[in-house]
N, C-alpha and C positions, 0 to 999 in steps of 0.2 A: 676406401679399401674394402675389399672384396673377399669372400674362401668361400669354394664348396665343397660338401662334402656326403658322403652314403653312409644312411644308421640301416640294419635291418631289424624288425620285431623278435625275427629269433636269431639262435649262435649265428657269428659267421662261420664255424666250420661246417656249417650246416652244404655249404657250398661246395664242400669236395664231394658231397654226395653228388651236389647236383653237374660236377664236371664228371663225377663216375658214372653216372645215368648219361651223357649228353654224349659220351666215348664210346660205351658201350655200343649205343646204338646206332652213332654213325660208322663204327669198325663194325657192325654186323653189317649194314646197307655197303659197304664199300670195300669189303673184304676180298669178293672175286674180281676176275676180269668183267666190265659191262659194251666197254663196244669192241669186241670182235677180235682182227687182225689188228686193229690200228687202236686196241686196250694200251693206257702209257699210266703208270705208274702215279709219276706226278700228279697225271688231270684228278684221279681216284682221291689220291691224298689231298688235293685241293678243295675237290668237292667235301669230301667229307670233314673238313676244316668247315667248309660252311655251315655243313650241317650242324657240326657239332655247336658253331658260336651260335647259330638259332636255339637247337633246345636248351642250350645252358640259361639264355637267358630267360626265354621263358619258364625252365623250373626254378631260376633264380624270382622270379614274378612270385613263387608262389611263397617263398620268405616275404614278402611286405616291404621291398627295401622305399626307404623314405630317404627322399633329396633334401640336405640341409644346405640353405642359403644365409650364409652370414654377412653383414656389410655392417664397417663398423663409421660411424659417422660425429664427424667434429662440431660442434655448437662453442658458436663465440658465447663471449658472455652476455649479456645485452646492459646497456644502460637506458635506463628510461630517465628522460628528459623533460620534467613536468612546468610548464608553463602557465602562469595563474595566471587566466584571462579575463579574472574577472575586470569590473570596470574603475577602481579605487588606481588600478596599474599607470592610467593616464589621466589622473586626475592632478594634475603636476601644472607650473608655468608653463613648463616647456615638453606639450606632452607630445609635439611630434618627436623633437629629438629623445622623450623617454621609448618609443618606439620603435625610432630605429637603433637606440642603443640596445634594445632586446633584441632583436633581430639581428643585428652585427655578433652580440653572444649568442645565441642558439647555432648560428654559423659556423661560428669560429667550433663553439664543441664538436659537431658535426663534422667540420674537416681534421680537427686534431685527437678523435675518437676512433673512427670509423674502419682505420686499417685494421686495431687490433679488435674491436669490439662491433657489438651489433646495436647500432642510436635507434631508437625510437622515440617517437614525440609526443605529448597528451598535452592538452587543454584541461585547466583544472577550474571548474567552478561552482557553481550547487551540485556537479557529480563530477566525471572523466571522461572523455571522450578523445582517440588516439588521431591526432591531427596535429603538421605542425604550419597553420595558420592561423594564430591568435585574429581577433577580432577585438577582444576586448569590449565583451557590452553582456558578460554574463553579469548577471544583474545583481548576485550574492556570491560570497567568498566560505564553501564549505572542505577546508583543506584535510579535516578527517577523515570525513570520506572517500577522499579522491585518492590518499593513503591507501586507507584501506579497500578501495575498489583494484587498486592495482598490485596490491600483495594477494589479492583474489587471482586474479589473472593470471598471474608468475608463478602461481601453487605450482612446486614440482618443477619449474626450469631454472636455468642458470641464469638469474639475475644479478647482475655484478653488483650496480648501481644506482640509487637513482640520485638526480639533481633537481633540484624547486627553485626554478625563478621564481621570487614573488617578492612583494613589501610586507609579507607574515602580517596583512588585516584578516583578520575572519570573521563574520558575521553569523555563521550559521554552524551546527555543532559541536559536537563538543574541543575546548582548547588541544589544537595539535599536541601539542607539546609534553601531555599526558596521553597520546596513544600508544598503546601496547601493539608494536607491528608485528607481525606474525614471520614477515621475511627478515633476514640474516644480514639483507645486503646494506650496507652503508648510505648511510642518508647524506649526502651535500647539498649546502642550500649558497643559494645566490644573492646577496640581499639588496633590492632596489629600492626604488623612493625616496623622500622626504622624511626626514625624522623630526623636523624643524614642526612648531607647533605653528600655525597660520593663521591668520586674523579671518577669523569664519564668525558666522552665525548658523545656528544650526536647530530649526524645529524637531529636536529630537522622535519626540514620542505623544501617539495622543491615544488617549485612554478612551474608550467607547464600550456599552452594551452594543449588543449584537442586534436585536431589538427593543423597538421603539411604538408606544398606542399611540395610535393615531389623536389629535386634542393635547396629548400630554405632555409637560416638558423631560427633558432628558439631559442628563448631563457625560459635558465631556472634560477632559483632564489633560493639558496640554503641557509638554515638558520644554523649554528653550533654555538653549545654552548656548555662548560667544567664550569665543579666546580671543585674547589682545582687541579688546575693542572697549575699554574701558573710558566712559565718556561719550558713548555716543547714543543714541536713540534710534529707535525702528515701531513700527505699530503691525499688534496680531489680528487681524482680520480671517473671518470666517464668510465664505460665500456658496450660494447654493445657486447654480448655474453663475448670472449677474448680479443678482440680489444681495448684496451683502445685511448677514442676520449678526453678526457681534463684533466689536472693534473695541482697540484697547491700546493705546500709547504707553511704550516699556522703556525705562530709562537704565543702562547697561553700566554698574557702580564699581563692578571688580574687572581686570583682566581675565581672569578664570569664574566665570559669573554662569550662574543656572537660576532659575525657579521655574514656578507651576503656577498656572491659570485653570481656575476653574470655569468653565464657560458654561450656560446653561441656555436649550432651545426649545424651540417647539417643536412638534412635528406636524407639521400641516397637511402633508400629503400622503396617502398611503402608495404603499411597492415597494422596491428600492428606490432609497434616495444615495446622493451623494453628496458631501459636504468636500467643500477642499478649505482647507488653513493655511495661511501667506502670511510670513513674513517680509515686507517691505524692506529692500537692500540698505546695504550700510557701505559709506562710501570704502573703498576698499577691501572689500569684503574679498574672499580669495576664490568663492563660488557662491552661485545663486542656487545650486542644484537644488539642495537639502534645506533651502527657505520655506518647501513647497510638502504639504503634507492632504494626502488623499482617502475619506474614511466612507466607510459605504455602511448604509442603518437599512435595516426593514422593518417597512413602518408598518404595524397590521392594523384596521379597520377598528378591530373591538378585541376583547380579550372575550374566551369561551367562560361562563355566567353558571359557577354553579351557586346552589340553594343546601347548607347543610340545615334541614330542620330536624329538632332535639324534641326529646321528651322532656329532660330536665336538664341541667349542669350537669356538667361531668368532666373528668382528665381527659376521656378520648376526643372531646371537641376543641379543644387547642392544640392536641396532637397534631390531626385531624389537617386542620384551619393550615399550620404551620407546615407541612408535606406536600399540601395543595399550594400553596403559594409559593414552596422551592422553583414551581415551572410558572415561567412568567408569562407563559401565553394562558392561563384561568386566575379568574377572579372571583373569589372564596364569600359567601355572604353566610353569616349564623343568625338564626332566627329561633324560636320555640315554641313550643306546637300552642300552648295556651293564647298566645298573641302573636299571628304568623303573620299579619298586615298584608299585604298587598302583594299575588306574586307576579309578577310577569313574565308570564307562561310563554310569549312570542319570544326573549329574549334568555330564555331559560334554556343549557345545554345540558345540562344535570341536575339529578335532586338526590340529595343524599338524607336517610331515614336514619338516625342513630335512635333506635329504643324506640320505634314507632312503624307501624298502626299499634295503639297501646289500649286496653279498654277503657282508660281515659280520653285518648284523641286517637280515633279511630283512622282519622284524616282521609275520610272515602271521597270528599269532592275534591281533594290536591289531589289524590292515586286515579280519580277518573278521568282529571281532565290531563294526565299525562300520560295516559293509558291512550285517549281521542288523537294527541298530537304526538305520540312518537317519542317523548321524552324517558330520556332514559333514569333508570332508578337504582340505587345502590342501598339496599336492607339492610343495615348493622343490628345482630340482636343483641339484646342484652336484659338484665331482670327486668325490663317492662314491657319489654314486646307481649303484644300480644299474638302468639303463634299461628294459632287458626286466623287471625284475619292475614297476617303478611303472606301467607303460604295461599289464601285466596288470588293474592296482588303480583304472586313472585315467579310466573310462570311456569307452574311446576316445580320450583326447588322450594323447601320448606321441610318441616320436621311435627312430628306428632308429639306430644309429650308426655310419657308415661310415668317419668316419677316426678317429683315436684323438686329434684334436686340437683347438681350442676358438675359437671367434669373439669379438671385443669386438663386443657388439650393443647398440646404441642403440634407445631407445624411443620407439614412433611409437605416436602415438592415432590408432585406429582410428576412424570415424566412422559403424559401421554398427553399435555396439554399444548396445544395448539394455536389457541388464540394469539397471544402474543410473548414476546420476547423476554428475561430477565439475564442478565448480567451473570458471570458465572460466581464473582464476586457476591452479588443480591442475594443468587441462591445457596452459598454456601454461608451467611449470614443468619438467614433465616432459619436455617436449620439449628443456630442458638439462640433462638429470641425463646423470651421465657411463656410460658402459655396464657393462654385465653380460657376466659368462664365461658363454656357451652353446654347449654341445656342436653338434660339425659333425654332421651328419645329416639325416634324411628325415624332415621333420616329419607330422604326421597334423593335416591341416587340420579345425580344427573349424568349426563354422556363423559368418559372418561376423558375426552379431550375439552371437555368446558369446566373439569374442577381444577383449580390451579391449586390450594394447597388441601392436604388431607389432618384426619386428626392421628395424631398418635399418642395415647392415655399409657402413660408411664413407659414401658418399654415395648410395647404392642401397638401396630401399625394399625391400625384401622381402615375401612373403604369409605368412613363416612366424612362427607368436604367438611371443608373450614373454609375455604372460600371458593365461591362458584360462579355459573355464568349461566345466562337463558338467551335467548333470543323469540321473542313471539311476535309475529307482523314485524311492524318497523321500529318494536322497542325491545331494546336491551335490558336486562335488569341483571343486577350484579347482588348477591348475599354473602354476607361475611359472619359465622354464627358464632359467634363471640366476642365479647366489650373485654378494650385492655389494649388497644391500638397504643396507648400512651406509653406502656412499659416498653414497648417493644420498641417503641423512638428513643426511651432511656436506656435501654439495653444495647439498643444500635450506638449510643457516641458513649456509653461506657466502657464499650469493648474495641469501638473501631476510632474514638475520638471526631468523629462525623458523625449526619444524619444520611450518609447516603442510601444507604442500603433501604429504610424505612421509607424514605423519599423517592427511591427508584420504585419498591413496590406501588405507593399510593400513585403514584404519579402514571405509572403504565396503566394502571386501572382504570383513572380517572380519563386515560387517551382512548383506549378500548370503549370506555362506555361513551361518550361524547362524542364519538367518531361519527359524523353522518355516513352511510355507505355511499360510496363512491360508484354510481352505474354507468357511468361513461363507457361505450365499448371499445376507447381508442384513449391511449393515456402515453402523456411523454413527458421525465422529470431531469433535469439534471441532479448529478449525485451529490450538488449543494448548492445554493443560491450564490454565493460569492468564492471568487477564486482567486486565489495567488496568480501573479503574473507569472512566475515558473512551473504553475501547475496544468499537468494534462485538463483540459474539457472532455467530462464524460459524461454520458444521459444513458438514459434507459426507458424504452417504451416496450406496452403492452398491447395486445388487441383481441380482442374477444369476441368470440361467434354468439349467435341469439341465446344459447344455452351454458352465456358466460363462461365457458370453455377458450381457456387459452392458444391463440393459435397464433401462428407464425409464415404461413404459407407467401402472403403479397410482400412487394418490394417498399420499406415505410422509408421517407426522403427527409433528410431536416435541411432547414437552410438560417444562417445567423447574420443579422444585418447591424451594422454598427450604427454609431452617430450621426457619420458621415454620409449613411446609406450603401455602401460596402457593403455586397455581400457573400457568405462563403455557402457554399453548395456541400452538403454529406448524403452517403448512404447508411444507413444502422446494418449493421451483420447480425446472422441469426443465432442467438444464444437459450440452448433448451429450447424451451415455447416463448420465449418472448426475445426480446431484440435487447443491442447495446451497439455503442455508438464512441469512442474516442477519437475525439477533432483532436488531438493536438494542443500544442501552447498557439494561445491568439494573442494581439497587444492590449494593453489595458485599455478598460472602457466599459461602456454599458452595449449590453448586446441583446437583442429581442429575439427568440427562437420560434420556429412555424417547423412542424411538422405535420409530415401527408402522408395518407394510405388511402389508396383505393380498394374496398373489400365488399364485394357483393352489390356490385353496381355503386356502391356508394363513395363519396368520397368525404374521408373524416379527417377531420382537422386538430392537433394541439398546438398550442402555444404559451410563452412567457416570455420572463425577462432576467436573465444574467448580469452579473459583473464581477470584472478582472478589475483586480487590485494592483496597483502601479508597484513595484517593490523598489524601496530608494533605501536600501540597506547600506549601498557602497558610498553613497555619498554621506554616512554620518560619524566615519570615521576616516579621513584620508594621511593621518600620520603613518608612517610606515616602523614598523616594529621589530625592527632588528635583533630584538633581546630575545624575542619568542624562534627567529629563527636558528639563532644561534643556542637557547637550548634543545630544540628538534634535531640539529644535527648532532651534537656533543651525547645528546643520550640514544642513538641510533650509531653512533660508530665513524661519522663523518665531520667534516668541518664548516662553518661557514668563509664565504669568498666574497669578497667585494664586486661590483658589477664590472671594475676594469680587472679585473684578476684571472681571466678567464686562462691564461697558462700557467698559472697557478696550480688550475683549480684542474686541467688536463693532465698536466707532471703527478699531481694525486692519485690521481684514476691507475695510471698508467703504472705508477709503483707502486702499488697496491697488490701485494704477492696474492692475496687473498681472491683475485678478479681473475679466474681465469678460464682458458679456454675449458671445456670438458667432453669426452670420448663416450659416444652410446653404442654398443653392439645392439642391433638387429638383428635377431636370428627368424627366418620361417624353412616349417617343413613343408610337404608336396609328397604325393605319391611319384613313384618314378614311373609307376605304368603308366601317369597323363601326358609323358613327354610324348608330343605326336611325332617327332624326329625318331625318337627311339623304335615307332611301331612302322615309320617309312624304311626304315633300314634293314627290317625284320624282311617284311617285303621284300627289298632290295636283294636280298641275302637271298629268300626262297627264290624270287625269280629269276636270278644267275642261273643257281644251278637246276632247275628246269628249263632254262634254254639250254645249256650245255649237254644236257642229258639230251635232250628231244635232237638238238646239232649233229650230236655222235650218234645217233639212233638207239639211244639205250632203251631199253623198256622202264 
């Protein structure tokens, strides 16, 4: 349905003017006789009918009249149709026939919907996707989301309904059943599956660090659990390609039986590894899927070797010791300066000075020969330092001392610091950690973007650091001008119940100073060593011109080869000055990446190695939960239905006074001068009566 209609900007009596102007002057134009003997009445008054509908409308033009277009239009209501695809759905005896009895119900709604309402179909699994061809191999059940992806969607239209096939398993966030849905419309669910509990074995869960040294053993925490299989035995084996590293004979006591195995390995090889855990079948078992559990370590070569050397005992050296050892890639060693034994300088990544060069232990052959090889140095002052020698050693940052007496200085984050990253959390922590003893004196201002905190002495800011950074040749040195590290890690789990905050600080420092620089002029990383099988693969590469200058000009290619030797082909797209690269969901496995750029004749090469993580989330619960479904509907306003109840469940829909059609007016305006009809007519009008006139011989 359709109306149109004419507004104008100003009065419409405006318009008897413009019919008294448009009379006027075609009864002046057509007043006399104009052709001759054979002057007729009529033709005069004709013409001047012409004339007159010309000017009217063109003085009407100069009101503004605007063309309103109204159309007003029906929208069914829609039902959306949501279909869990994931793969628990055909985990059944008889999972063809559970597939076509889905299929036979999505039908049937379909044809006993569709007259009065508008069906739409979605795919529900780790998210929604509008499709109505289940597949069945989404590999997790995250049915909140797929909620709430779809009352996203619906914001603002007439959603009647929606419907959830599924056996109400969810694996991944938070329980439906507690979502607060934003839309109005009634929820009905459909409840399929199995409720019957099944004679499974099941390698729940296996507990792993992320990293592993190379030499060292590591341990892992394996979770197994059987229903109805009391009396029977199966053995946990652990294998690493064909090798099997631990085996273990489990004897199964209860019907509803669990425990935990501690297994413990070596790591022998560094990169990633992978371990897979098998449990061996049990006769009758109702699946083997979930016997099969797959963990991925990186194993790294050595851990980064720092040297804390002290002047004396002190609180801030177990502070210290224990912040350094939160990151499990450094390994922490204390020593002191009277008997510092043996250091070795090749395997040295850091040296940490707490209360030294001191005029007791000057320690000028440790600071020379870290000075010769690059090793980086972190100054702690404190009452023994002695000032003039570390301020020799510290690259320019240092302090003079004028009075012999000491400030309580608080720590203000700097915001022009650069170097690296802290947590917004970190930094608003720090901002209550209690103060530090810092010598009075003449500080040596270093670059504002190398002091990371300032001092501030009672309620005045200061410019002078409290902790700072240098860079000279190829070694870093880090100063920190005040002892008392220790309070500030008790002050961090008095107020936060953690160490994080004190551990994030020590810990970014400690990655800054030990950093080798990286001079490669061509660099390609994925955005994590290991990946979920439902997660995108994304990398990012950089490339650099002679003057380390970031550029982005050439075309960089990666290509990822599998086990098999399979290989995928990418291009990286240009992002900023540097590149980014998302391939996609790959199948699990281990995957080796080469990337290429040809830049300035050259051709430069990166590489590594990947792994996708298998995700067997659907196989560790295949009972189906009809209780979860039936309160998701009861607390949304719908009901649950059985899987043969499907005209049930359409007699619902359908009586549903609440479900119905709804009416939108659509109004647009237009100027009426754009109608090009309007301006042909005009035309049309002047050129009559100019052939008529010119016909009759008028002047």
């Amino acid at each position: 349905m359709s109306s149109v209609g004419v507004l104008f900007n100003y009065p419409v009596w405006y318009l008897f003017f413009c019919a008294a102007g448009a009379g006027f002057f075609a009864w002046l134009l057509y007043r006399w006789p104009l052709f001759g003997e054979e002057d007729r009445l009529w033709l005069r008054r004709s013409l001047g009918v012409l004339r007159f509908a010309v000017l009217f409308v063109l003085m009407a033009f100069l009101l503004e009249p605007m063309l309103r277009n109204s159309q007003r239009e029906l929208e069914k209501p829609v039902v959306a149709v949501v279909l869990d695809n994931s793969a628990s759905m055909l985990m059944q005896h008889d999972s063809a026939g559970s597939r076509q009895q889905l299929l036979a119900l999505k039908d049937a709604l379909n044809t006993g919907l569709q007259k009065d309402h508008e069906v739409r179909f979605y795919l529900a699994g780790d998210g929604l996707q509008e499709s109505n061809e289940p597949d069945f191999r989404a590999p997790s059940s995250n049915l909140s989301a797929s909620l709430r992806s779809l009352d996203d969607q619906y914001e603002n239209r007439n959603l009647g309904a929606v419907v959830l096939l599924s056996d109400g398993i969810y694996n991944q966030g938070n329980n439906p059943a507690y979502l607060t849905r934003r839309s109005k419309a009634p929820l009905y669910t459909v409840a399929l599956g199995d409720t019957a509990i099944k004679r499974d074995l099941i390698l729940e869960e296996v507990r792993h660090n992320r990293l592993a040294y190379l030499g060292n053993e590591f341990p892992l925490l394996a979770t197994v659990r059987a229903n109805e299989l009391k009396g029977s035995r199966t053995v946990l084996r652990v294998l690493q390609g064909e090798k099997e590293l631990f085996r273990r004979e489990l004897s199964i006591e209860e019907n509803s039986w669990a425990t935990q195995i501690e297994i413990k390995l070596t790591a022998e090889k560094a990169g990633m590894q992978r371990y897979t855990l098998v449990l061996e079948e049990v006769e009758g078992e109702f699946t083997r899927v979930n016997n099969t559990k797959t963990i991925y370590l990186d194993v790294i070569d050595a851990r980064n070797k720092v040297l804390l050397l002290a002047h004396s005992p002190h609180p801030d050296l177990s502070a210290i010791r224990q912040a350094i050892a939160s990151n499990e890639n450094y390994q922490v060693e204390l020593t002191y300066a009277r008997d510092p034994g043996t250091i070795n300088y090749q395997e040295l990544n850091l040296l940490i000075l707490h209360q030294l060069p001191s005029t007791s232990y000057p320690v000028e052959k440790v600071l020379e020969k870290c000075s010769e090889q690059g090793i980086p140095v972190l100054f702690i002052i404190g009452e023994q330092s002695a000032l003039h020698l570390a301020g020799k050693w510290s690259k320019g940052l240092g302090i003079r001392r004028t009075l012999p007496d000491a400030n309580e200085a608080l720590p203000l984050v700097s915001d022009d610091f650069q170097l690296f990253r802290l947590s917004d959390e970190t930094r608003s922590s720090i901002l209550r950690f209690p103060p530090l003893w810092t010598p009075f004196g003449q500080y040596t201002a270093p670059a504002p973007n190398q002091t990371l905190l300032l001092q501030k002495i009672g309620s005045i800011a200061t410019e002078d650091p409290l902790l700072a950074f240098a860079e000279g040749g190829e070694q870093k040195i880090g100063l920190l001008y005040g002892e008392g590290f220790w309070r500030w890690r008790l002050h961090d789990f008095d107020q936060n119940g953690n160490h994080e905050a004190s551990n994030e600080l020590m810990s970014r420092m400690i990655q800054y100073l030990a950093a080798k620089k990286d001079t490669r002029p061509f660099r390609t990383e994925p955005v994590k060593r290991q990946f979920d099988e439902n997660e995108r693969i994304r990398f990012r590469a950089e490339l650099y011109n002679d003057a380390f200058q970031l550029v982005n000009e050439p075309e960089v290619n990666l290509s990822l080869k599998d086990e098999s030797g399979k290989e995928y082909t990418f291009r990286f797209v240009r992002d900023d000055q540097a590149y980014t690269l998302d391939a996609g969901f790959l199948p699990a496995g281990d995957y080796r990446y080469s990337a290429s750029v040809n830049y300035n004749g050259k051709d430069l090469r990166s590489s590594g190695l990947i792994s996708i993580k298998p995700l067997e989330l659907e196989a560790l619960n295949t009972r189906a939960d009809f209780r979860l479904l039936n309160q998701l509907a009861e607390k949304n306003g719908g009901k649950m239905f059985g899987a043969n109840q499907s005209d049930a469940l359409i007699e619902a829909i359908n009586a549903d006074d609440s479900i119905h059609t709804v009416s939108y007016l659509h109004s647009s305006l237009d100027d009426l001068i754009r109608l090009k009809w309007i301006f042909w007519l005009l035309v049309g009008l002047l050129a009559t009566e100019w052939f008529v006139r010119k016909f009759r011989g008028a002047y």
